[in-house]
N, C-alpha and C positions, 0 to 999 in steps of 0.2 A: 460433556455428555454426548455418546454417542446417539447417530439417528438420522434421518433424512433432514435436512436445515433449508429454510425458505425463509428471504427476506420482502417481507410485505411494504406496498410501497402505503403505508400511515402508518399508524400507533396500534397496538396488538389491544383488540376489545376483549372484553371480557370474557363475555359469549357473539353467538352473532356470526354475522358473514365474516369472511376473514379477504382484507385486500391482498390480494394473488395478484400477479403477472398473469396476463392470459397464457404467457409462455410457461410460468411456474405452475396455473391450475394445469395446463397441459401435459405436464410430465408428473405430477403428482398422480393425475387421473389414470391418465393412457399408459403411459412408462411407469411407473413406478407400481399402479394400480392397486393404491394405497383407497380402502375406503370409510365407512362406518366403524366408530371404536379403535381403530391407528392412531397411533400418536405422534406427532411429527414435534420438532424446534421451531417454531417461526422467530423473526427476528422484526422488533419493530423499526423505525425508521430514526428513533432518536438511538436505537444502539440498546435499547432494553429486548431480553431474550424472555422465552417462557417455552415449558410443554404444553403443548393442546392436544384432545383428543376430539376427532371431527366427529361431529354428528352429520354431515351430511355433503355429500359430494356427488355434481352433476355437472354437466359439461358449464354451466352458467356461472355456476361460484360454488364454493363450500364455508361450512359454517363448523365451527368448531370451541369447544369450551378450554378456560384454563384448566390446568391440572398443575401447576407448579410454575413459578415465578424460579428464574435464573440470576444468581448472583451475577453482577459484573464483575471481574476482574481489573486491576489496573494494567493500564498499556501504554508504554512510554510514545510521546508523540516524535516520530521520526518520518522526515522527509527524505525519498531516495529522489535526485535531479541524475539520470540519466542519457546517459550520451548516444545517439541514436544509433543502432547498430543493426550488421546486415541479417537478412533474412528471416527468421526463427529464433535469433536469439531474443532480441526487446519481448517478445511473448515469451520466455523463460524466465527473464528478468523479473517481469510484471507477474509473472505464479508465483515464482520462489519468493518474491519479495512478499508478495500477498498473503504467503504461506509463514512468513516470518513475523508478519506484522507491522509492516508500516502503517502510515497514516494517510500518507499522500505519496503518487510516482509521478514525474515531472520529467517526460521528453524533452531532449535538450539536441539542437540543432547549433552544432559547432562549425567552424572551418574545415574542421578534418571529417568532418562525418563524409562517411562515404554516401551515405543515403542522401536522396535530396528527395522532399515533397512539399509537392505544391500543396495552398488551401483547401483542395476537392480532396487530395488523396491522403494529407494529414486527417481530416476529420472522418475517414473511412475507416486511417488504422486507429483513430483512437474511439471511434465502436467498436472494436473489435478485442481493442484493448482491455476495456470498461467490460466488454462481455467474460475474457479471459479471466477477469480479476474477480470476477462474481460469480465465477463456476468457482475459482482455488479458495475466495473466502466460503463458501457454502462445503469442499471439502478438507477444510483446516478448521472446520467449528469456530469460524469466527464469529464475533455478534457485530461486523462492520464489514463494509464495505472498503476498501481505501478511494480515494478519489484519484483518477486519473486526470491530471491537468491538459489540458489544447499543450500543442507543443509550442514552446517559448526559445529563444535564444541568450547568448548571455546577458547583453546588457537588459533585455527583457526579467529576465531572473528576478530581480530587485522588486519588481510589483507580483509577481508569483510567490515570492517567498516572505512578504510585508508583517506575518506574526510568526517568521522564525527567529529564536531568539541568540541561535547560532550555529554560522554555517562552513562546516568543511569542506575543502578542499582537497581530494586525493590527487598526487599529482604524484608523476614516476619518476621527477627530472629534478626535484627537490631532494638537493643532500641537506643530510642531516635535519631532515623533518621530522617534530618528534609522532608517538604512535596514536592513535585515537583515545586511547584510555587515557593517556598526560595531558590532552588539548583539553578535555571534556571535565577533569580534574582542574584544571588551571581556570578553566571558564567560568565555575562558582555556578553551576544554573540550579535554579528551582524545580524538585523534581517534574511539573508542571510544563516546564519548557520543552518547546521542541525547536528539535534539532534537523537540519539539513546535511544530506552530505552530498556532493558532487562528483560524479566519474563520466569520464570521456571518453568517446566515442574510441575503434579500433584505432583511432591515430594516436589517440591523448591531445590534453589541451594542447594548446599555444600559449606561450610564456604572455604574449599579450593579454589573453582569455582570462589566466592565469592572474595576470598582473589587476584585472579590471575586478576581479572578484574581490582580491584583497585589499582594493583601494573602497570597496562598498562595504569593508569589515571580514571579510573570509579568512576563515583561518587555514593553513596549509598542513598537508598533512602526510605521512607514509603507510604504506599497507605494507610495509619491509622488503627486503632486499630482492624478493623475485617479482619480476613483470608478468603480470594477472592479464589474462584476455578481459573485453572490456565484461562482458557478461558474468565473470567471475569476480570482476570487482568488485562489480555491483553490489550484488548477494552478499559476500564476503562484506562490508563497508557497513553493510545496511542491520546484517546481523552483527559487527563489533560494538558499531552504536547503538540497537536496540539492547545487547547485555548489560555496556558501560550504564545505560542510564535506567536498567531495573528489569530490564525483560530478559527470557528465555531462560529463565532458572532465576535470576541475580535477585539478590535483593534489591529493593529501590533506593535509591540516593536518598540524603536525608539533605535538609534543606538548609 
């Protein structure tokens, strides 16, 4: 449904005050200046949607009734581990992926990355990241957020991804890897599972990097014969596996 979309940070009342971001009653008030009888999307915090229509709006909070409860939709759970890349792109990544529908995006600090960030300036980009990702779910009607993970490295991976139930490997240097749609088919998962996939940074893994993922179970894999910049991978990777497993038109896998 189309509409202005705000994700409240608790469960959507009934009637009543509505939990707003002082930054969300902000732009709803002053930008948007949305007031009495508007009906907006909110989004609660377990991922349940509904219309409301406000009865009252003032710089302090607004209160608003339901008018219609929102089916959820099914949404395959897909993990994008991304390889950290220069300038503007990792903010593209983190839209389009957000716009596509993952579940979770997981900065991934390789050997080759070119980027290097300390603890102060990792936890900067990944506010900014978290912000980027909640403006594209709010303009892609989602009813979720994805989560941005702290950035991790590879051996680190393994505790990041502890309820994935299986994880890809896009690698450019792997002949005869077969495509995501045969890995995914071959894996037997329950629609339920989710899925990882991995891309590396402007260098590409390291066969080591490489080597350590598939001794933790990773499976390997190709995006076909042309080399993708990493930012295209991503995207590309992230929407092969959300189709193969039910999303963006597909039917869902059966179990």
């Amino acid at each position: 449904m189309a509409g202005h979309r705000f994700f409240l940070e608790g469960a959507i009342p009934e009637s009543g005050l509505l939990p707003l971001s002082a930054t969300d009653l902000h732009h709803l008030r002053d930008v948007l200046r949305l007031g009495v009888d508007d009906t907006i999307v909110v989004v609660g915090d377990g991922g349940d949607a509904a219309v409301v229509r406000l009865t009252f709006v003032a710089a302090d909070g607004a209160t608003a009734e339901i008018v219609e409860r929102l089916a959820q939709s099914r949404i395959p759970r897909v993990v994008l581990v991304q390889g950290l890349a220069k300038g503007e792109k990792m903010e593209l990544v983190i839209r389009q992926a957000t716009e596509l529908g993952v579940e979770r995006i997981v900065p991934l600090s390789t050997s080759r990355s070119v980027v290097r960030l300390d603890a102060a300036k990792a936890a900067a980009r990944a506010t900014r990241w978290r912000r980027i990702a909640a403006e594209a779910a709010k303009q892609s009607q989602r009813t979720s957020v994805p989560e941005i993970a702290d950035l991790t490295d590879v051996p680190g991976l393994a505790g990041v991804l502890g309820d994935v139930e299986c994880t890809l490997v896009a690698w450019e240097d792997a002949d005869g890897a077969p495509g995501i749609g045969e890995t995914l088919a071959a894996a037997v998962l329950t629609p339920d599972a989710a899925v990882a996939i991995v891309i590396g940074p402007e260098g590409g893994l390291s066969a080591d990097e490489v080597a350590t993922l598939v001794s933790a179970g990773a499976r390997v894999v190709s995006l076909g014969s042309n080399v993708l910049r990493t930012e295209t991978a991503g995207v590309v990777a992230a929407a092969l596996v959300l189709y193969e497993r039910g999303g963006l038109g597909k039917e869902a896998p059966v179990a």
